[in-house]
mmCIF file as Biopython writes it, N, C-alpha, C and O atoms, coordinates in Angstrom:
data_model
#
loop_
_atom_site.group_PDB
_atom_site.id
_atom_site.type_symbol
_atom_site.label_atom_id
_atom_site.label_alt_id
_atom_site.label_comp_id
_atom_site.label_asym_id
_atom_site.label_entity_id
_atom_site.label_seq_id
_atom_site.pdbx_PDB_ins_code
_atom_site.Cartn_x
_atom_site.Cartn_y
_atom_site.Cartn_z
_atom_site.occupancy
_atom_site.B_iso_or_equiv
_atom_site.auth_seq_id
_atom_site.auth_asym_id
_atom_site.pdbx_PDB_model_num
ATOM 1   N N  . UNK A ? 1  ? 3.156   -15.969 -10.277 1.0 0.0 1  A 1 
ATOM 2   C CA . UNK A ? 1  ? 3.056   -15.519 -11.643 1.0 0.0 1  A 1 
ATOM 3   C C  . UNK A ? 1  ? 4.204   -14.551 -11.920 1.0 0.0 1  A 1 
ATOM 4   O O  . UNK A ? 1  ? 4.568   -13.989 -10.887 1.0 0.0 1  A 1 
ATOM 5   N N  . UNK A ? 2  ? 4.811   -14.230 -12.898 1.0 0.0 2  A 1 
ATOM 6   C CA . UNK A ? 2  ? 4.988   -13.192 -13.428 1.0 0.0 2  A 1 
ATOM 7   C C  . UNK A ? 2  ? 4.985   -12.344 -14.505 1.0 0.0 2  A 1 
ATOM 8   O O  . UNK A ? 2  ? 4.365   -12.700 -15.507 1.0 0.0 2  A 1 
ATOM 9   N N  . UNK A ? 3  ? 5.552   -11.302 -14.493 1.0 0.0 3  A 1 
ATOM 10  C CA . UNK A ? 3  ? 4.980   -10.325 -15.417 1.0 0.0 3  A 1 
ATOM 11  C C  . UNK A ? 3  ? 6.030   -9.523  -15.672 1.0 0.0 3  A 1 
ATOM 12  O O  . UNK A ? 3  ? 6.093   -8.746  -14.719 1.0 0.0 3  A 1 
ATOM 13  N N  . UNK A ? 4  ? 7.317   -9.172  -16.828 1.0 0.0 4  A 1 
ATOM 14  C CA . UNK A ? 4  ? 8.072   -8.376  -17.204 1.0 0.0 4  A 1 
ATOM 15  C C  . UNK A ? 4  ? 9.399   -8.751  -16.028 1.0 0.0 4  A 1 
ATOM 16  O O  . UNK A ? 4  ? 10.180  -7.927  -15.552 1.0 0.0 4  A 1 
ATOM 17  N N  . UNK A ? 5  ? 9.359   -10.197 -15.761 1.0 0.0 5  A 1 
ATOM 18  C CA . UNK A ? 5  ? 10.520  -10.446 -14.877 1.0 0.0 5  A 1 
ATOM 19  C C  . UNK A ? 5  ? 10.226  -10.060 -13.554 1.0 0.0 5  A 1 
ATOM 20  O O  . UNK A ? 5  ? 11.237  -9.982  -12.855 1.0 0.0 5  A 1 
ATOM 21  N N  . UNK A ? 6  ? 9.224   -9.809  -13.018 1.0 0.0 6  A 1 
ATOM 22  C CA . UNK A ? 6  ? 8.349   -9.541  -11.724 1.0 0.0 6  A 1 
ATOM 23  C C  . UNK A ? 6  ? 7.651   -10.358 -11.818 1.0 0.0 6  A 1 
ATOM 24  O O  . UNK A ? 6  ? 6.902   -10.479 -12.788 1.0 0.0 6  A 1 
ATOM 25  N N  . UNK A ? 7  ? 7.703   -11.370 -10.575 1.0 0.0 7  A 1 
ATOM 26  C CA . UNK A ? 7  ? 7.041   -12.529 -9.915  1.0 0.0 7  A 1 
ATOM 27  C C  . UNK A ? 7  ? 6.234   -11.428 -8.946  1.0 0.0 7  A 1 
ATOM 28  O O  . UNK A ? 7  ? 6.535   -10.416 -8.313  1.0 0.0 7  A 1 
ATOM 29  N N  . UNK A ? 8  ? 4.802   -12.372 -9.253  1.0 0.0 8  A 1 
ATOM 30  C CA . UNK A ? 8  ? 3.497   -10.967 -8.552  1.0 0.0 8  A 1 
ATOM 31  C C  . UNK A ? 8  ? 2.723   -12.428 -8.137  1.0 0.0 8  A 1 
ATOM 32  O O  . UNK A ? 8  ? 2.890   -13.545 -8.625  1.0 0.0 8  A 1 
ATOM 33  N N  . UNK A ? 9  ? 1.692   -11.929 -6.903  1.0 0.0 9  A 1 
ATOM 34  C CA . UNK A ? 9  ? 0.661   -12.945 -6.444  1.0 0.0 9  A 1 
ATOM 35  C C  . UNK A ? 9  ? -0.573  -12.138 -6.286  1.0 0.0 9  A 1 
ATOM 36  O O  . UNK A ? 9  ? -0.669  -10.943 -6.006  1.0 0.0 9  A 1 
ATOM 37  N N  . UNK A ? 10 ? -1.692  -13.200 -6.565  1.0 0.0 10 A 1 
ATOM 38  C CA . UNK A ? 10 ? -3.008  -12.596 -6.558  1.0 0.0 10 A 1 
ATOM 39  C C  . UNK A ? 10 ? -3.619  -13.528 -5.593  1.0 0.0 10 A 1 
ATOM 40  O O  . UNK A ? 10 ? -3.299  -14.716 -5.628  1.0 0.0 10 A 1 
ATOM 41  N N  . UNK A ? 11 ? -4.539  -13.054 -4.667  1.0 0.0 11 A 1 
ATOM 42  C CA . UNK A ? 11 ? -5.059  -14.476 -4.197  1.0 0.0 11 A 1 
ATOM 43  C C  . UNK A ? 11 ? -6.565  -13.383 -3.629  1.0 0.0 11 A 1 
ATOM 44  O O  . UNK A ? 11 ? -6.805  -12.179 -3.538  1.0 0.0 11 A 1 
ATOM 45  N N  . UNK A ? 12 ? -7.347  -14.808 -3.336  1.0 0.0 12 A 1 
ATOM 46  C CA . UNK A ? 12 ? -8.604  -14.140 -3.298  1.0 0.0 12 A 1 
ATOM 47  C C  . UNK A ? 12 ? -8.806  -14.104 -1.115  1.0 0.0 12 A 1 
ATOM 48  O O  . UNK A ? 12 ? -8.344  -14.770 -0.189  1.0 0.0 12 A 1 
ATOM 49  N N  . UNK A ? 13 ? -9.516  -13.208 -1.220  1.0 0.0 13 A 1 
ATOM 50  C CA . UNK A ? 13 ? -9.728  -12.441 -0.253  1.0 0.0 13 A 1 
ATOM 51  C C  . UNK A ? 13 ? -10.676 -13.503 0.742   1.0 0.0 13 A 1 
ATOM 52  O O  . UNK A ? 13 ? -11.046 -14.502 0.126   1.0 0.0 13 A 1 
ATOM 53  N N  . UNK A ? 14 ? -11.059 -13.444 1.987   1.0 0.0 14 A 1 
ATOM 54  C CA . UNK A ? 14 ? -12.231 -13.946 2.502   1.0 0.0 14 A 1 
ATOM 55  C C  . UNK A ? 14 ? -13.268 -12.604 2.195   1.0 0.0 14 A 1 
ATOM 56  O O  . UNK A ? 14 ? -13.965 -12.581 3.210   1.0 0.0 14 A 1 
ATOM 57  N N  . UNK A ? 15 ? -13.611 -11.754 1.527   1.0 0.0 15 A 1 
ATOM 58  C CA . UNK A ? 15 ? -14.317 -10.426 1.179   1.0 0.0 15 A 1 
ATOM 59  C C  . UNK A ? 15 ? -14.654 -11.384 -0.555  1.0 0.0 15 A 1 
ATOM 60  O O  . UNK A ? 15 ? -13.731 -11.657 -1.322  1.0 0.0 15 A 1 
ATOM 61  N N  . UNK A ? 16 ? -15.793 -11.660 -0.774  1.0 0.0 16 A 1 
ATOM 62  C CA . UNK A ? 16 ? -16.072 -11.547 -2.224  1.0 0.0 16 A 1 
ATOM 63  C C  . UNK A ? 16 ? -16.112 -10.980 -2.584  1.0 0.0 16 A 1 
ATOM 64  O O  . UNK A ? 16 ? -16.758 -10.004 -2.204  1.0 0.0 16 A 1 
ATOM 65  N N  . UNK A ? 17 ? -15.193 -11.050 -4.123  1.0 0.0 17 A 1 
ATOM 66  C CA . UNK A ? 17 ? -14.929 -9.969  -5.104  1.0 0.0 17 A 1 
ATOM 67  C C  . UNK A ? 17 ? -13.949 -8.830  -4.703  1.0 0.0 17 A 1 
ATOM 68  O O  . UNK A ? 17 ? -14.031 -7.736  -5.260  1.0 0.0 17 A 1 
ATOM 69  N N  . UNK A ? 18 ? -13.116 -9.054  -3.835  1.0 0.0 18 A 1 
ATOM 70  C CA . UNK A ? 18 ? -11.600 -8.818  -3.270  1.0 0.0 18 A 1 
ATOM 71  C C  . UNK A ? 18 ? -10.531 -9.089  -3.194  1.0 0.0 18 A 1 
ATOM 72  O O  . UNK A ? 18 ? -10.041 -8.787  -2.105  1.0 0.0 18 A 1 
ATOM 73  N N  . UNK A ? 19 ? -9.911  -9.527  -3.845  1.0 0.0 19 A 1 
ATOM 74  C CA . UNK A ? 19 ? -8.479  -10.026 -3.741  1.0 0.0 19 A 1 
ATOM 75  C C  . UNK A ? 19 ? -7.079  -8.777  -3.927  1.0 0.0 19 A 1 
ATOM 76  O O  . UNK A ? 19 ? -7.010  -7.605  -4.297  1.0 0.0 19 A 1 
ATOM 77  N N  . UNK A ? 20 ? -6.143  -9.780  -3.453  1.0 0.0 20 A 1 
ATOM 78  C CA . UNK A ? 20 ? -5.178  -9.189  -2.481  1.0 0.0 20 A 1 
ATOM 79  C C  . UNK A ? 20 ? -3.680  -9.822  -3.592  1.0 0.0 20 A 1 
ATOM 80  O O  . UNK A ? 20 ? -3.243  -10.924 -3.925  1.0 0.0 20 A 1 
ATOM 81  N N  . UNK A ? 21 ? -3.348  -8.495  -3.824  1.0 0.0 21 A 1 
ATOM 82  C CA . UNK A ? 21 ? -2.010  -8.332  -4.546  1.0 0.0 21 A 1 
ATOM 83  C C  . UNK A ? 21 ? -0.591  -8.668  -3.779  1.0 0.0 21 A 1 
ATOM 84  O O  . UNK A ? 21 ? -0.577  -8.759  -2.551  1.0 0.0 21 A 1 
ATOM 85  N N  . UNK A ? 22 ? 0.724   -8.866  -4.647  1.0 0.0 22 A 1 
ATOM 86  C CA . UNK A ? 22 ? 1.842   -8.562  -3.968  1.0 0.0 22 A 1 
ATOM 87  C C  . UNK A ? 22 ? 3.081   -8.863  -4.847  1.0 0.0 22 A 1 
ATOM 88  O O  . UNK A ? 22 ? 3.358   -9.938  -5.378  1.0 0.0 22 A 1 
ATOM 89  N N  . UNK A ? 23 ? 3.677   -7.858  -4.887  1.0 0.0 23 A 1 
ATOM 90  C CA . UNK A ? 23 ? 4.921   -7.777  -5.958  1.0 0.0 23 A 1 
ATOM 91  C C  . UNK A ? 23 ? 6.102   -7.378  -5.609  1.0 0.0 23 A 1 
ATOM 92  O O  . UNK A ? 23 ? 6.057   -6.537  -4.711  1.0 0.0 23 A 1 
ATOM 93  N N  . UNK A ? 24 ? 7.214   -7.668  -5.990  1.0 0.0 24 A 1 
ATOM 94  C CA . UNK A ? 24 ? 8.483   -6.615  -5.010  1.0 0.0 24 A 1 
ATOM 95  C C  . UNK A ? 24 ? 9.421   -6.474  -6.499  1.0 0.0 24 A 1 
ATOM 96  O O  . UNK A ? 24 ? 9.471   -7.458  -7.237  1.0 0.0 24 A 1 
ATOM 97  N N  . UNK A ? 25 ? 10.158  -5.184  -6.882  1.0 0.0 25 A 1 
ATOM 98  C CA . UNK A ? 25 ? 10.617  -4.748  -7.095  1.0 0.0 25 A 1 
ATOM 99  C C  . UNK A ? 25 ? 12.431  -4.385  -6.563  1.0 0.0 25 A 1 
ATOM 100 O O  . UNK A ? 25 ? 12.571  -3.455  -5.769  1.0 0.0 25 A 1 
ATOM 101 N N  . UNK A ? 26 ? 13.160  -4.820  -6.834  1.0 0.0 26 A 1 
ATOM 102 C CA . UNK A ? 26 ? 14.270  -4.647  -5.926  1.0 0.0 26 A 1 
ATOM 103 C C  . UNK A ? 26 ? 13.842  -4.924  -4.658  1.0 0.0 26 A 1 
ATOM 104 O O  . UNK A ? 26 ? 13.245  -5.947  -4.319  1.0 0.0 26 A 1 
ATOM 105 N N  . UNK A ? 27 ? 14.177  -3.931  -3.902  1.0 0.0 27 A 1 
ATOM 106 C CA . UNK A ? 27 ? 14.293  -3.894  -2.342  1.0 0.0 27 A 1 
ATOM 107 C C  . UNK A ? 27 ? 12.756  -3.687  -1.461  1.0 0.0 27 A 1 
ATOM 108 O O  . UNK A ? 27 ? 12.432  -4.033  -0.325  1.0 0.0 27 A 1 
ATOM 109 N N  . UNK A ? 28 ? 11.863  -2.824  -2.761  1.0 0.0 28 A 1 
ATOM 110 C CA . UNK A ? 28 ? 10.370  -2.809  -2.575  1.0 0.0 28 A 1 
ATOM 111 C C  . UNK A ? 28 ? 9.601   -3.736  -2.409  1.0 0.0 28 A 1 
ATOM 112 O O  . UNK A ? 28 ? 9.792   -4.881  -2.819  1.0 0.0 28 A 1 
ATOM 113 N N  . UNK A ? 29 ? 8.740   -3.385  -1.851  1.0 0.0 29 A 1 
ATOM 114 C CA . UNK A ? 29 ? 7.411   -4.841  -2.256  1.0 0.0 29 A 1 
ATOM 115 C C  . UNK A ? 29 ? 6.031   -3.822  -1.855  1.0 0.0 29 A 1 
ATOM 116 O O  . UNK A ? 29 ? 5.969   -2.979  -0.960  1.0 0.0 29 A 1 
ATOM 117 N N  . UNK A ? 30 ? 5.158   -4.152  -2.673  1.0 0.0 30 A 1 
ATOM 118 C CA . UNK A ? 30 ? 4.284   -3.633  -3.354  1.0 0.0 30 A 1 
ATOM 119 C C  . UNK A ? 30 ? 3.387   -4.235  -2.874  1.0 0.0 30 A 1 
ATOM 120 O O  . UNK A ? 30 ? 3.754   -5.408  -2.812  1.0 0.0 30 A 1 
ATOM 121 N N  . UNK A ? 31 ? 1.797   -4.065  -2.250  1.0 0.0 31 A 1 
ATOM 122 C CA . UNK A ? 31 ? 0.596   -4.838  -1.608  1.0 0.0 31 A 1 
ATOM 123 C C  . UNK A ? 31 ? -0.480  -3.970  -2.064  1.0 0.0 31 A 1 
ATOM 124 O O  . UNK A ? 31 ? -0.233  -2.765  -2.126  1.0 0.0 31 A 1 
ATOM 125 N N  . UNK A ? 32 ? -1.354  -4.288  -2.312  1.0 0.0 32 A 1 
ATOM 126 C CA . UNK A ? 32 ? -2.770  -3.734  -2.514  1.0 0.0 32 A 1 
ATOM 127 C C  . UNK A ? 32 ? -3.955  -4.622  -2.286  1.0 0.0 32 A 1 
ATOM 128 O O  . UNK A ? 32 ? -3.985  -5.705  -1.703  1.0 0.0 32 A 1 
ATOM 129 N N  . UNK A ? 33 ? -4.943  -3.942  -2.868  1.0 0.0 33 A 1 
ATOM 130 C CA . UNK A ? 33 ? -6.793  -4.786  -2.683  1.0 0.0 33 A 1 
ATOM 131 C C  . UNK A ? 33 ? -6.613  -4.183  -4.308  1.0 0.0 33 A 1 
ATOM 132 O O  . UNK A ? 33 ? -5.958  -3.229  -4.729  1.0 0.0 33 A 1 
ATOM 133 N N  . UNK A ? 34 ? -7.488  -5.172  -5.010  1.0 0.0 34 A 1 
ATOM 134 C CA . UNK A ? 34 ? -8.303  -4.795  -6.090  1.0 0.0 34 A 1 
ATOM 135 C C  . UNK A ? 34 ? -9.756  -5.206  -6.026  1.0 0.0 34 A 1 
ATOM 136 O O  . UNK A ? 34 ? -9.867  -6.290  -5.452  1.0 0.0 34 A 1 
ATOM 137 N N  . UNK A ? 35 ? -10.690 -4.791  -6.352  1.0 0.0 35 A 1 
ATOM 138 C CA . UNK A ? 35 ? -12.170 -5.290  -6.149  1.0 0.0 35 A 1 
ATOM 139 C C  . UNK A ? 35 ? -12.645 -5.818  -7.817  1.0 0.0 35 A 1 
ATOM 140 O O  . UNK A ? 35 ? -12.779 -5.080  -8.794  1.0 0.0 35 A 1 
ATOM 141 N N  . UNK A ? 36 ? -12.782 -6.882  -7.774  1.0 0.0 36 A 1 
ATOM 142 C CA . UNK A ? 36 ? -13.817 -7.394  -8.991  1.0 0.0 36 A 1 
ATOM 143 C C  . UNK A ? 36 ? -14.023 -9.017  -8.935  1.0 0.0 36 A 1 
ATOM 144 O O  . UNK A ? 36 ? -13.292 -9.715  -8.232  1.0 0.0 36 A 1 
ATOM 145 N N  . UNK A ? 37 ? -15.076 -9.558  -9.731  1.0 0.0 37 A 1 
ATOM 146 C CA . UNK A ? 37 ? -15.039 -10.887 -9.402  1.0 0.0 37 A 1 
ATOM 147 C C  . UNK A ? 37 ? -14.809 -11.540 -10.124 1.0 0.0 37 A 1 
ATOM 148 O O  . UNK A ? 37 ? -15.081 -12.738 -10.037 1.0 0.0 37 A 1 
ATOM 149 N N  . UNK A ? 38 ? -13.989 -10.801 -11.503 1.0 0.0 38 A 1 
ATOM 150 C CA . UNK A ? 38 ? -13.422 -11.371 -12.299 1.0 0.0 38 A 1 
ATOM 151 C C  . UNK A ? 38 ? -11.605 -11.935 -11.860 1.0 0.0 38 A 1 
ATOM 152 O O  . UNK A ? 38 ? -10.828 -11.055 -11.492 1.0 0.0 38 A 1 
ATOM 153 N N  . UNK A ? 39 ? -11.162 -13.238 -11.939 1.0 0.0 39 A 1 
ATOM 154 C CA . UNK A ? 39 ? -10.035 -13.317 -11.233 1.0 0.0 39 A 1 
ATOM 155 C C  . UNK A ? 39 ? -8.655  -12.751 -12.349 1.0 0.0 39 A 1 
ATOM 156 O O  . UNK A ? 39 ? -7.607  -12.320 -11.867 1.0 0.0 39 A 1 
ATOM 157 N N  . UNK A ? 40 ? -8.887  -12.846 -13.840 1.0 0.0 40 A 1 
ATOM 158 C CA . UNK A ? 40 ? -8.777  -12.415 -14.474 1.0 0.0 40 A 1 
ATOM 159 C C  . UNK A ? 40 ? -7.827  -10.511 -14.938 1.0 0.0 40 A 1 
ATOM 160 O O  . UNK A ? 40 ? -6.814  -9.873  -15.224 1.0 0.0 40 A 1 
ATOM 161 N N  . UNK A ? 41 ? -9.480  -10.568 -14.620 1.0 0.0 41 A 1 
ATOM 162 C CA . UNK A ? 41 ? -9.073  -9.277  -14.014 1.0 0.0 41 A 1 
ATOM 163 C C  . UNK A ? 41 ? -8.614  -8.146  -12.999 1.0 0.0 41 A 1 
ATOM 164 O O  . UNK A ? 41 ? -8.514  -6.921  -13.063 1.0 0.0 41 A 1 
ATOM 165 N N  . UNK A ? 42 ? -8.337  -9.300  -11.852 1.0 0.0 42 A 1 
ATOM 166 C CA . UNK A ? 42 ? -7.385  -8.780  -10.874 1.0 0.0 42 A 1 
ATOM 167 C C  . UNK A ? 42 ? -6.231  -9.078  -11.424 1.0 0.0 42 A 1 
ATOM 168 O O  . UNK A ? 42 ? -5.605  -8.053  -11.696 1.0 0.0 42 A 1 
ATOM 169 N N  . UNK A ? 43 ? -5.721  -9.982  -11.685 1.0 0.0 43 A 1 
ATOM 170 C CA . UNK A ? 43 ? -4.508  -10.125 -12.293 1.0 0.0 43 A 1 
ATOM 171 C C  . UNK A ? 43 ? -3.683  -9.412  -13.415 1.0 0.0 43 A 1 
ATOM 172 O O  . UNK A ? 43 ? -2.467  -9.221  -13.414 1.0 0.0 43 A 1 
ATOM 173 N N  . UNK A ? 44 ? -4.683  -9.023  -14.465 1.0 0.0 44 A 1 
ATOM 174 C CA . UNK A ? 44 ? -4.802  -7.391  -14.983 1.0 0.0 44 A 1 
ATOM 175 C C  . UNK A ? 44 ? -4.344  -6.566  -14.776 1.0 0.0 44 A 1 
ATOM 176 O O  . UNK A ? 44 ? -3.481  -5.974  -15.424 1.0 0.0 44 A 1 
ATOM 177 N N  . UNK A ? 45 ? -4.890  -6.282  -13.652 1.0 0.0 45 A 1 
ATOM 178 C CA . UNK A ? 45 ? -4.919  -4.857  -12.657 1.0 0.0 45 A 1 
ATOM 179 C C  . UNK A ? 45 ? -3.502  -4.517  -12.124 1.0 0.0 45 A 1 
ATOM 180 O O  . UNK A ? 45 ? -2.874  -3.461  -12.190 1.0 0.0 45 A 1 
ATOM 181 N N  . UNK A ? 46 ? -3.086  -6.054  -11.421 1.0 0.0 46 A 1 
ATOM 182 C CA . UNK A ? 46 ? -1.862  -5.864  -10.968 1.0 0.0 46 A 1 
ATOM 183 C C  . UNK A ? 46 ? -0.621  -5.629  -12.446 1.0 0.0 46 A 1 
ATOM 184 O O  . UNK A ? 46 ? 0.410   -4.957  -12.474 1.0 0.0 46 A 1 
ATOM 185 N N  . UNK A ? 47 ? -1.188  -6.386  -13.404 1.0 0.0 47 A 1 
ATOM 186 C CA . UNK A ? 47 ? 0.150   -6.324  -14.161 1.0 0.0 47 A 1 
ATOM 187 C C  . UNK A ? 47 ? 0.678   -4.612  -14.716 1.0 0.0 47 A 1 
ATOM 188 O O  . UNK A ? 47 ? 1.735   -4.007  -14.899 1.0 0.0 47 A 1 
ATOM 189 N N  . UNK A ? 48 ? -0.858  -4.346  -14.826 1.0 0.0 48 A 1 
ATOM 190 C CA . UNK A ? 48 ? -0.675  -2.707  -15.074 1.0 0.0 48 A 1 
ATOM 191 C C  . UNK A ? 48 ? 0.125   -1.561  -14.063 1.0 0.0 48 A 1 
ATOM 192 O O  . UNK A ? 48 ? 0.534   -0.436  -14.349 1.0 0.0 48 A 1 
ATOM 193 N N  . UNK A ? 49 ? 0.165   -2.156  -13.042 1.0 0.0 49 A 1 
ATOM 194 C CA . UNK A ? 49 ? 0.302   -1.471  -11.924 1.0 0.0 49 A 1 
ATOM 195 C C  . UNK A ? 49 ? 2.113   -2.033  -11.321 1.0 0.0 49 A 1 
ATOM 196 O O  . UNK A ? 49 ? 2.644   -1.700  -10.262 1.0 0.0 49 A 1 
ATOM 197 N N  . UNK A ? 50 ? 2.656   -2.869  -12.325 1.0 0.0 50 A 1 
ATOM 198 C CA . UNK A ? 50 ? 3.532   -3.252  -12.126 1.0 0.0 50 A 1 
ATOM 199 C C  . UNK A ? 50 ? 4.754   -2.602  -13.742 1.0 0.0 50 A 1 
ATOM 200 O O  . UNK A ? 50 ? 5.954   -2.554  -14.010 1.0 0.0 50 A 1 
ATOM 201 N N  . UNK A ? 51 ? 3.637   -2.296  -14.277 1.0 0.0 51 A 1 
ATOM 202 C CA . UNK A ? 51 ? 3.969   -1.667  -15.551 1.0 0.0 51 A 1 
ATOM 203 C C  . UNK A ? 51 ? 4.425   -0.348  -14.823 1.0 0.0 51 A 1 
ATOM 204 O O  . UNK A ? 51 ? 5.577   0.072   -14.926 1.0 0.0 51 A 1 
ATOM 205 N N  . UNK A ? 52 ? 3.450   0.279   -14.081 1.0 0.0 52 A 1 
ATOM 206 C CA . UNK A ? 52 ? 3.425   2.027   -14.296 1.0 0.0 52 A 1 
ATOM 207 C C  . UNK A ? 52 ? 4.852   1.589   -13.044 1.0 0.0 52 A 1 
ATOM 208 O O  . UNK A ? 52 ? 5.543   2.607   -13.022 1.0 0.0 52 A 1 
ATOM 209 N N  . UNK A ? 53 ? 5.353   0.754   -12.281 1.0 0.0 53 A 1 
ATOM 210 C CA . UNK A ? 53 ? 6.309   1.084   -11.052 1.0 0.0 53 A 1 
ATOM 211 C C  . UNK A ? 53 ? 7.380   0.582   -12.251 1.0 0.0 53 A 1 
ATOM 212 O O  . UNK A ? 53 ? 8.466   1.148   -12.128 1.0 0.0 53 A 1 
ATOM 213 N N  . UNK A ? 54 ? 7.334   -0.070  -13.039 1.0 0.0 54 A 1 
ATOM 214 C CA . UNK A ? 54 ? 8.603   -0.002  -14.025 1.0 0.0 54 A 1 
ATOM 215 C C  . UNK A ? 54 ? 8.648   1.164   -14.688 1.0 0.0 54 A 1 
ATOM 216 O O  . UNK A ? 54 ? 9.751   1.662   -14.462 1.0 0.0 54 A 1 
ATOM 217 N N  . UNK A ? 55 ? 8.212   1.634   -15.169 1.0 0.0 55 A 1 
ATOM 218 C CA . UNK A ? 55 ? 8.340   2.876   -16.413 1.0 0.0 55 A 1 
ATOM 219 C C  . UNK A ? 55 ? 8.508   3.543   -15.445 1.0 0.0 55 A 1 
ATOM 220 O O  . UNK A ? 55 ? 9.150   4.370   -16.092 1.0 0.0 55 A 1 
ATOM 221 N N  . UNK A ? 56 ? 8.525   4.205   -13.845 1.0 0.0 56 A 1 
ATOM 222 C CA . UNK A ? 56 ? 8.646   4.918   -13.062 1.0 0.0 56 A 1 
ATOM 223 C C  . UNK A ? 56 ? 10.111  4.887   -12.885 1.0 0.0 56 A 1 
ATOM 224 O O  . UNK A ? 56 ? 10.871  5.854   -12.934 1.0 0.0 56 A 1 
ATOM 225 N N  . UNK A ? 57 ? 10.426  3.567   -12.659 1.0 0.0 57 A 1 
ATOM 226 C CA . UNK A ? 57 ? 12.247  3.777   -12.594 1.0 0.0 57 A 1 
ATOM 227 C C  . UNK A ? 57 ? 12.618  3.468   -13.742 1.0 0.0 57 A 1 
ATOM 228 O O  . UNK A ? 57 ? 13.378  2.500   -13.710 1.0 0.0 57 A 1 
ATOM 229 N N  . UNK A ? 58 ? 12.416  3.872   -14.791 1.0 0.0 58 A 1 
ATOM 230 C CA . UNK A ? 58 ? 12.836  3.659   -16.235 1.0 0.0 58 A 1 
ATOM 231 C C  . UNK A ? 58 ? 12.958  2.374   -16.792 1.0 0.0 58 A 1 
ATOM 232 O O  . UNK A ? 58 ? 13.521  2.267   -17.882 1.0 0.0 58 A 1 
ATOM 233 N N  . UNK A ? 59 ? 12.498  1.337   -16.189 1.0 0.0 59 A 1 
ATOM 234 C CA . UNK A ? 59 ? 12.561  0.027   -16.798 1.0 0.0 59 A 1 
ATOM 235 C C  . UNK A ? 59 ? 11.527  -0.521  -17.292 1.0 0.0 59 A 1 
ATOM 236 O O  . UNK A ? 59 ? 11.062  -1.594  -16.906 1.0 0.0 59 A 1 
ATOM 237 N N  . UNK A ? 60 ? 11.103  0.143   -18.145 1.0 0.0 60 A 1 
ATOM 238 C CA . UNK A ? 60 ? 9.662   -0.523  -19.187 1.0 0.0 60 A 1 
ATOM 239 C C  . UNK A ? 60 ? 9.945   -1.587  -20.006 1.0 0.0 60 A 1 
ATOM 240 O O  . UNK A ? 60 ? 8.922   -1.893  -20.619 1.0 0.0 60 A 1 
ATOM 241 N N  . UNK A ? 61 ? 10.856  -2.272  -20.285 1.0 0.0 61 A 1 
ATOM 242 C CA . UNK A ? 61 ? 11.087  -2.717  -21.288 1.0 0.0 61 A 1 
ATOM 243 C C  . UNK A ? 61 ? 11.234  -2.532  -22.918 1.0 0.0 61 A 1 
ATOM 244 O O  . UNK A ? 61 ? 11.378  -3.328  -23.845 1.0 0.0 61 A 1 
ATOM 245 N N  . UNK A ? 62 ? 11.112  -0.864  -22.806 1.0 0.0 62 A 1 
ATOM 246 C CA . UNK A ? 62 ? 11.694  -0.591  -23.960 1.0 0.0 62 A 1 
ATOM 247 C C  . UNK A ? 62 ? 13.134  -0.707  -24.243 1.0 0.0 62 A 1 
ATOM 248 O O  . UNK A ? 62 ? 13.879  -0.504  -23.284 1.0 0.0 62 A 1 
ATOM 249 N N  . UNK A ? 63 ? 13.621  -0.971  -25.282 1.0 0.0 63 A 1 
ATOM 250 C CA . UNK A ? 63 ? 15.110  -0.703  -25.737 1.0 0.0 63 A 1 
ATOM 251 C C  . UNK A ? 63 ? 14.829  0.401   -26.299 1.0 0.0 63 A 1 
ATOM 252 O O  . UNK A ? 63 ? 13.981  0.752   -27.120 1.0 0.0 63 A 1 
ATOM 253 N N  . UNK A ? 64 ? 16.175  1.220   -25.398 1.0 0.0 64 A 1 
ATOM 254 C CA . UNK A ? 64 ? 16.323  2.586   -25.665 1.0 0.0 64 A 1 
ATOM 255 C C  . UNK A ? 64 ? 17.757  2.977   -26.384 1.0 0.0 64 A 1 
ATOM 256 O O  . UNK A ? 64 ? 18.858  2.787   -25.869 1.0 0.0 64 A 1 
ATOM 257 N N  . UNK A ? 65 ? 17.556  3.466   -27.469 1.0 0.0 65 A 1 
ATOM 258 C CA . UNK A ? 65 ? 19.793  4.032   -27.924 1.0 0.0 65 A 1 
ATOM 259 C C  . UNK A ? 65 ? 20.514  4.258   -26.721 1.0 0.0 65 A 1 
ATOM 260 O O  . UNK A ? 65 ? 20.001  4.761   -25.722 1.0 0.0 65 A 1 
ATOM 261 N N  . UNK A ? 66 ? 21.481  3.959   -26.789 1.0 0.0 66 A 1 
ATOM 262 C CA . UNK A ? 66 ? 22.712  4.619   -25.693 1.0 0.0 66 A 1 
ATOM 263 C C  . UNK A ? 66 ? 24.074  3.948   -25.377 1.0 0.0 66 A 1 
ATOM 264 O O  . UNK A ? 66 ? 24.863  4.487   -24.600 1.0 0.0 66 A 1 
#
């Protein structure tokens, strides 16, 4: 999938209602758990969380003057 030019994966866990993130950023790569049994809404979860590591290095996708 991706999300803001970040290719991200969700996949479900052998744990119901667990699934397992993964995103990379430049040189980063990014892993987590999210818990819900909505699949939906893991996917959600991650995009938000791929939001806050953009706006962290200034790349939100806002256009900014300069």
């Amino acid at each position: 999938m991706n999300h803001r030019g970040v290719e991200f994966t969700v996949a479900k866990t052998a744990i119901p209602g667990v699934w397992q993130w993964q995103f990379r950023i430049g040189d980063e790569t990014k892993t987590g758990k999210t818990e819900t049994k909505i699949d939906l809404l893991a996917i959600r979860r991650v995009q938000l969380r791929i939001d806050r590591e953009l706006k962290a290095i200034g790349q939100d996708g806002v256009n900014r003057p300069g």
